[in-house]
N, C-alpha and C positions, 0 to 999 in steps of 0.2 A: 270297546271304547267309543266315545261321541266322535263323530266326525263335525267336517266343516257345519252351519247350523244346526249346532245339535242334536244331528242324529247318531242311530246308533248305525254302523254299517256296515255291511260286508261285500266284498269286491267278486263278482263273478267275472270270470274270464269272457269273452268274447266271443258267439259259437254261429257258425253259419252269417258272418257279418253281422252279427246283430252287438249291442253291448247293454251290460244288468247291473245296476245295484241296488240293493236293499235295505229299507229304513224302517226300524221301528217309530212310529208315531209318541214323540214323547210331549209334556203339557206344553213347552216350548213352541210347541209346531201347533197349538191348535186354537180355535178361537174359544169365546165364550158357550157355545155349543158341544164342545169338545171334539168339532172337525176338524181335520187338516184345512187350514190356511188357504185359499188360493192362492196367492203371492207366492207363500213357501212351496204348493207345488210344481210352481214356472220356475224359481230358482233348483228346485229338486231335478227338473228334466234338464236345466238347463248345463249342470256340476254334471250331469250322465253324460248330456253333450259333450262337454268343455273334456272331461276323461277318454270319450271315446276318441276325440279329435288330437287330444294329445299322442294317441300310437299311430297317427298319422304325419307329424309335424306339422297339426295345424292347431294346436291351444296358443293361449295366451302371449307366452314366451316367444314363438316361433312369429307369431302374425305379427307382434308390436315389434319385433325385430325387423319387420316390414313394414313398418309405420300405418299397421292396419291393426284391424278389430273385428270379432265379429257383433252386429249387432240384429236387432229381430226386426223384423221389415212388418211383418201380419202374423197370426198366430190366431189357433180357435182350441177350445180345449172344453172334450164334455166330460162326464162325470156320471155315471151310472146310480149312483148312490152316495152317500157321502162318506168320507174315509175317517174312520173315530179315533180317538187316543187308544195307544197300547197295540194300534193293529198294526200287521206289518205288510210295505206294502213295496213291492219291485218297482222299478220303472224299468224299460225296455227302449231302448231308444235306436233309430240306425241312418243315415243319410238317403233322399233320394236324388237323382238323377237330375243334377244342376239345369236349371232354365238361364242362359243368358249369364247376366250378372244375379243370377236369383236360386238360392242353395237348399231346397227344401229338407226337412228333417221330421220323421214319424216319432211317436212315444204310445207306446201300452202301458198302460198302469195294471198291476196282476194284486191279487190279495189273495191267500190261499191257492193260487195257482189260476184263480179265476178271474175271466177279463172283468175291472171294474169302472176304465176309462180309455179314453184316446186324444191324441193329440197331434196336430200339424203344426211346425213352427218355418216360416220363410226367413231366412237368412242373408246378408248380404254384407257384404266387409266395406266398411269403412276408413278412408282414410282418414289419420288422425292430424294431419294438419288441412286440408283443404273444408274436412267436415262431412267430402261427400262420398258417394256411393264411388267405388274402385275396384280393381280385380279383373278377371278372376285370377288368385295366386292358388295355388296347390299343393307349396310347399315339396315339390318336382314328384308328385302323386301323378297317375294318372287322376282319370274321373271318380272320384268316392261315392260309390253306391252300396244300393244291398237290392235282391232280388225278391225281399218279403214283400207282399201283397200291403199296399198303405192302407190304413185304417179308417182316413177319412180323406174327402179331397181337399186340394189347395184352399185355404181361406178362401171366402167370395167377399161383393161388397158388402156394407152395412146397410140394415131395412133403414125405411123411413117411416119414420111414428105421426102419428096426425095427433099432438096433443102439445098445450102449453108446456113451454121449458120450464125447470126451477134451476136458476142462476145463483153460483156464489162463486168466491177464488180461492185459490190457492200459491203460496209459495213457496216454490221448490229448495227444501231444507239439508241443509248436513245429510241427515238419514235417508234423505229420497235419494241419492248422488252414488255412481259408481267408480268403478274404475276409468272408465273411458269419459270422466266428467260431464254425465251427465243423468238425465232423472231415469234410473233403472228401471227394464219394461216390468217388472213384476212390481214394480209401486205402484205401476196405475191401477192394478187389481187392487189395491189399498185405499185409494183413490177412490175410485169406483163402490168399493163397498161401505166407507164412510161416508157416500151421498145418503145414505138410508139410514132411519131411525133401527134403535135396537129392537123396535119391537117386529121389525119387520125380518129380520134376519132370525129373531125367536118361531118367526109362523112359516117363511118361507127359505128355501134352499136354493142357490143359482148353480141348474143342471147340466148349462152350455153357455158359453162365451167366445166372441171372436173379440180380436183386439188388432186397430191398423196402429202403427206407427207412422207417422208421415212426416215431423219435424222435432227435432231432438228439442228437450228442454233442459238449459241450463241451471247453474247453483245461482239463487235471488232470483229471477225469472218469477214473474206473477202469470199465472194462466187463469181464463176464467172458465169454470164449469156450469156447462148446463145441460142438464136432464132433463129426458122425455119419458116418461109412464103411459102404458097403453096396453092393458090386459097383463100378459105375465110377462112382457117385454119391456126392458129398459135401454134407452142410449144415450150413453155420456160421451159431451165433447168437450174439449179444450183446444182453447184457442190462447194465442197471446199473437200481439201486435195485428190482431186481425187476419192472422194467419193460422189453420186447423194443423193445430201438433199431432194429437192422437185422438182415436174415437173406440169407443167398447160396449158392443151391444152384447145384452146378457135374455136369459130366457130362464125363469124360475119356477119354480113347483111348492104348491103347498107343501108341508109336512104330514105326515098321516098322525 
C-alpha cells in the first residue's frame, strides 16, 4: 500500500542502531527526467528520521509536547547516480553523537543492496514560541547515537563563485509551508532547481549539494534569489530584509 508521499513501503526493523525503509520509486516521486526528486529525497530521509526518533520519544508528538521541533540547521547530500522510476531504493539512516546544541544525523541510500548515496543532516530543536535555537531535550534518553562509521563529514562552509548573480524573487506560498510554519528545508531544493531552464536539467544532473539554513522563512515572506554560475558549480541565496535566510551550493555533471 502507498505510504505518506506516495510511496510504496516496507518497515524494517532496526538492527545494530541503525533504522531502514524502503520505497519503490513511483511517477509521483520523480521529475521530468524520470528521477527521484531531490526535494522528495530530504523529505524521504527525513519520514526515516522522524520514524526512527519516534522509538525514542523524540518525533513529532513528544518534542511539540515540549514546545519544540526539530528543524535542519546544514545538510549536504550526494548522489552517486541518479535514482529512476520503478527502482527501489532503501534509505538507511541513524544519529550521531550530539555537538552542543547541534544533533547530527547519517543516511545511506542502497538500491539493490548497493551504496548509491550519502548524506549528513545537522539538526537542532527549536523552540516554537521564541523561534529560536533550545535544548538539548532527550525525551529522558541518554545520548542517542550509533557506532556505524559516518559517511560523509559534518557540512562545511559554502564556496565562493567569482561570477555575476542572476537575481529574481520569490514568495513563500501555501505549499512551500510546514508544520512548524514555516518554508520547509526540502523546498529549497525546489527552489534551487527552478532557478535553471529545462534545458539545463535535460543535459545536466546535480551530483552533490550542501544546503545552510540560517533564518527560517515565513507564509508571504518575499525572499530575493540570486544565483552564481561558475564551471559545474552553482550558489543560490536568499535573502529577505537584508538578511541571508538560506544558501545552497550544488555541483553537476554532464549526462553521458
Amino acid at each position: 500500500m502507498p505510504g505518506a508521499n506516495g510511496f510504496a513501503e516496507r518497515l524494517v526493523l532496526p538492527v545494530n542502531g541503525f533504522f531502514e525503509q524502503t520505497h519503490i520509486l513511483r511517477a509521483e516521486n520523480v521529475d521530468v527526467n524520470s528521477e527521484w526528486r531531490y526535494g522528495e529525497i530530504f523529505q524521504a530521509m527525513q519520514a526515516a528520521a522522524e520514524a526512527q526518533s519516534e522509538r525514542f520519544n523524540l518525533g513529532i508528538d513528544a518534542m511539540r509536547a515540549q514546545n519544540l521541533a526539530w528543524v535542519v540547521a546544514r545538510a549536504r547530500l550526494t548522489l552517486e547516480r541518479a535514482l529512476k522510476l520503478g527502482e527501489s531504493v532503501t534509505v538507511r539512516t541513524w544519529p550521531g553523537l550530539p555537538k552542543h546544541l547541534f544533533f547530527p544525523r547519517y543516511f545511506q541510500l542502497f538500491s539493490q543492496g548497493e551504496p548509491v548515496g550519502s548524506a549528513v543532516m545537522l539538526y537542532v530543536q527549536l523552540d516554537l514560541t521564541t523561534r529560536r535555537m533550545a535544548g538539548p531535550w532527550l525525551g529522558g534518553n541518554e545520548v542517542v547515537t550509533c557506532d556505524l562509521q559516518p559517511p560523509l563529514p559534518l557540512p562545511g562552509g559554502m564556496p565562493v563563485l567569482d561570477a555575476p548573480a542572476e537575481t529574481t524573487e520569490r514568495v513563500a506560498r501555501y505549499s512551500d509551508v510546514d508544520i512548524n510554519g514555516h518554508v520547509n528545508n526540502a523546498r529549497y531544493l525546489d527552489w534551487f532547481f527552478d532557478c535553471f531552464p529545462m534545458e539545463h536539467h535535460r543535459a545536466r544532473r546535480l551530483k552533490d549539494v550542501l544546503i545552510h539554513y540560517d533564518r527560517e522563512i515565513t507564509p508571504g515572506e518575499t525572499t530575493t534569489l540570486s544565483l552564481v554560475r561558475e564551471g559545474a558549480q552553482s550558489v543560490l541565496q536568499g535573502t529577505s530584509g537584508g538578511a541571508l535566510c538560506f544558501a545552497v551550493s550544488g555541483v553537476w555533471e554532464k549526462r553521458g
